[in-house]
C-alpha positions in Angstrom: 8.0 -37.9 33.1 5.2 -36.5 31.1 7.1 -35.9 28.0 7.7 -37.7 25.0 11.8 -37.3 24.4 12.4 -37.7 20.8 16.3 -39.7 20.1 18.1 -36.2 19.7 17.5 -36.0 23.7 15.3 -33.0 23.2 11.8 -33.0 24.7 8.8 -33.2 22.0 5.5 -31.9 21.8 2.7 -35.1 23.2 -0.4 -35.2 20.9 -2.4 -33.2 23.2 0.4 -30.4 22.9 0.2 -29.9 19.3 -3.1 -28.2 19.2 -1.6 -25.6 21.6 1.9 -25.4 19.2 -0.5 -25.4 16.4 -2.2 -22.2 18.1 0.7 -20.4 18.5 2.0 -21.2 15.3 -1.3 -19.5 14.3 -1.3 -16.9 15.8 2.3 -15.9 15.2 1.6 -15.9 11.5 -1.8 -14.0 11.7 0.4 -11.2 13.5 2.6 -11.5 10.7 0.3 -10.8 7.8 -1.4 -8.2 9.9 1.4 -6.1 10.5 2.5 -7.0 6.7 -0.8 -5.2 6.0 0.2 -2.3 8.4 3.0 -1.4 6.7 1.7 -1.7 3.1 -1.3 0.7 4.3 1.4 2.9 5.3 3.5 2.8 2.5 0.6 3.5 0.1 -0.5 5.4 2.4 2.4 7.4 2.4 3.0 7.1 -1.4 -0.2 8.8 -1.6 0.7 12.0 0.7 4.0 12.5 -1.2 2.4 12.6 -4.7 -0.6 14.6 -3.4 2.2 17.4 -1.7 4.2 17.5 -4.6 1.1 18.4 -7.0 -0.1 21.0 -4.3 3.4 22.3 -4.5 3.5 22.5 -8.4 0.4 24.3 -8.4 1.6 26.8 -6.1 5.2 26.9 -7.8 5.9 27.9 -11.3 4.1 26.8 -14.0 7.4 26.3 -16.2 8.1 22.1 -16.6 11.1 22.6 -16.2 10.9 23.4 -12.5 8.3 20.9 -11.7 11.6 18.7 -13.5 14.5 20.3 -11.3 12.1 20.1 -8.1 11.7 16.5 -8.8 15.5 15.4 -9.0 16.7 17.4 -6.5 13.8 16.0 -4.3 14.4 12.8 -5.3 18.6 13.0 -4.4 17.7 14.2 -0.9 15.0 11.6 -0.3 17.5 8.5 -1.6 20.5 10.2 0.7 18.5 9.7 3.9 16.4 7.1 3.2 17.7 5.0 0.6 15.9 3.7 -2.4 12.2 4.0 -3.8 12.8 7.9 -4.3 13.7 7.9 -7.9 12.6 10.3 -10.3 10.3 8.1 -11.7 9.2 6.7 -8.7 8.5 10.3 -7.2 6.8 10.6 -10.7 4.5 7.8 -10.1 3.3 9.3 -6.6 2.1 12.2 -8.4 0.5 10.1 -10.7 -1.0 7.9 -7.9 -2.8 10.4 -6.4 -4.3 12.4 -9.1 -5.9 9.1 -10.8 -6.7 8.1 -7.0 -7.6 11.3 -5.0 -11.7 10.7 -5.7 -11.7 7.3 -6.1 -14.6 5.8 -4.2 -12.3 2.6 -2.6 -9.7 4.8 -1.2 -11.5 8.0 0.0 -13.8 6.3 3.2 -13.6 6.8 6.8 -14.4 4.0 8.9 -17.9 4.7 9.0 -18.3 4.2 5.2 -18.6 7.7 4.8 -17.1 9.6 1.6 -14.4 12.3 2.1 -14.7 15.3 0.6 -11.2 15.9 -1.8 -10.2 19.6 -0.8 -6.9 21.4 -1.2 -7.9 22.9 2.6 -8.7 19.9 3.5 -5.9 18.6 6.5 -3.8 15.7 6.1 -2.5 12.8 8.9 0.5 12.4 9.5 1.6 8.4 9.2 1.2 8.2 12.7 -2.1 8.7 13.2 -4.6 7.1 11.8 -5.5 7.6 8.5 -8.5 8.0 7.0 -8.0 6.9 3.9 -8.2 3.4 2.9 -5.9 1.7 0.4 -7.0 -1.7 0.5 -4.4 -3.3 -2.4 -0.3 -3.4 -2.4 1.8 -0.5 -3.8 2.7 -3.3 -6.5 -1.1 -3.3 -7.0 -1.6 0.1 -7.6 1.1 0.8 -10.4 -0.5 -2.5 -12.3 -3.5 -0.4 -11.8 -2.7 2.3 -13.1 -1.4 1.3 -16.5 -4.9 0.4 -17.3 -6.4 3.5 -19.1 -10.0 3.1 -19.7 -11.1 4.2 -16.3 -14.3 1.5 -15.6 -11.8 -1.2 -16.3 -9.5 0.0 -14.2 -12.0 0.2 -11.0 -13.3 -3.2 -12.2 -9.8 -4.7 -11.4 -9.2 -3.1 -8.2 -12.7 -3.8 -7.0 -12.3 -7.4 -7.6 -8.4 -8.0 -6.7 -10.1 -5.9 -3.5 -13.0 -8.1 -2.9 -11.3 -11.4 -4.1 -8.1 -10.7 -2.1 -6.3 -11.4 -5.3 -2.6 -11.6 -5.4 -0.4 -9.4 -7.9 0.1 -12.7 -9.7 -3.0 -13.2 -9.6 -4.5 -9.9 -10.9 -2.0 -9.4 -13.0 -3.4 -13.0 -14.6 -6.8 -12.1 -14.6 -6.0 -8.9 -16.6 -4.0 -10.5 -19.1 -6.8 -13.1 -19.2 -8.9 -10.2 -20.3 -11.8 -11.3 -17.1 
């Protein structure tokens, strides 16, 4: 009666329909990238905790490389057992990494209210559940382009503007080799 039945027997969407289909379709995919963003917060996020208890727990441990090394692997063999991969030595090396070039950087350190966090070794930590304080505003894949760039103002140039400009990896990782 009201509907427009396309040859396949299957009802169709009248003109006046598609707005409300086009909607939908909208707002299914905004819900899409937002929880896409969830879950890279998180993971950086979490990236970020890991490299930031591992240093805590080398400067509490032994001061010989060699343990820091052992810690590292056998870590690394218990985290891939139970969850799989992304725990590699180098990966669990690149945490580390992550959070002592990041752990006063002026973009990642802000509560909502824009204010700074102070950087403490009292200071308490989230757990991935609750809300973090800490923003991470770029992709994990982001960060370890970032951080391959030494000279430090360059560095917070890029993230700044793949931040602000919403800029792809492809795309930042064009503007660097562009030399912006």
């Amino acid at each position: 009666m009201g509907r427009n039945i396309r040859k396949s027997g299957k009802p169709g969407l009248q003109r006046n329909d598609a707005s409300l289909w086009s909607d939908i379709r909208e707002l299914i995919l905004e819900a899409r990238r937002t929880v896409a963003r969830g879950v890279n917060a998180a993971l950086v996020w979490t990236n970020f905790e890991i490299g930031r208890r591992i240093v805590e727990h080398e400067q509490k441990g032994k001061a010989r490389a060699g343990y820091a090394e052992e810690i590292l692997k056998v870590l690394s063999q218990k985290l891939t057992d139970e969850f799989g991969r992304g725990y590699s030595v180098d990966n669990l090396e690149r945490m580390r990494r992550f959070y002592l070039m990041y752990r006063k950087s002026a973009t990642v350190l802000r509560i909502s209210s824009g204010e700074t966090l102070p950087t403490t070794h009292h200071q308490k930590s989230a757990t991935v559940s609750r809300k973090s304080p800490l923003k991470f505003p770029l992709s994990w894949s982001h960060y370890l382009l970032l951080m391959d760039i030494k000279n430090e103002h360059e560095r917070r140039f890029y993230e700044i503007e793949a931040t602000n400009q919403n800029w792809s990896l492809a795309e930042l990782r064009r503007q660097h080799d562009s030399s912006l």
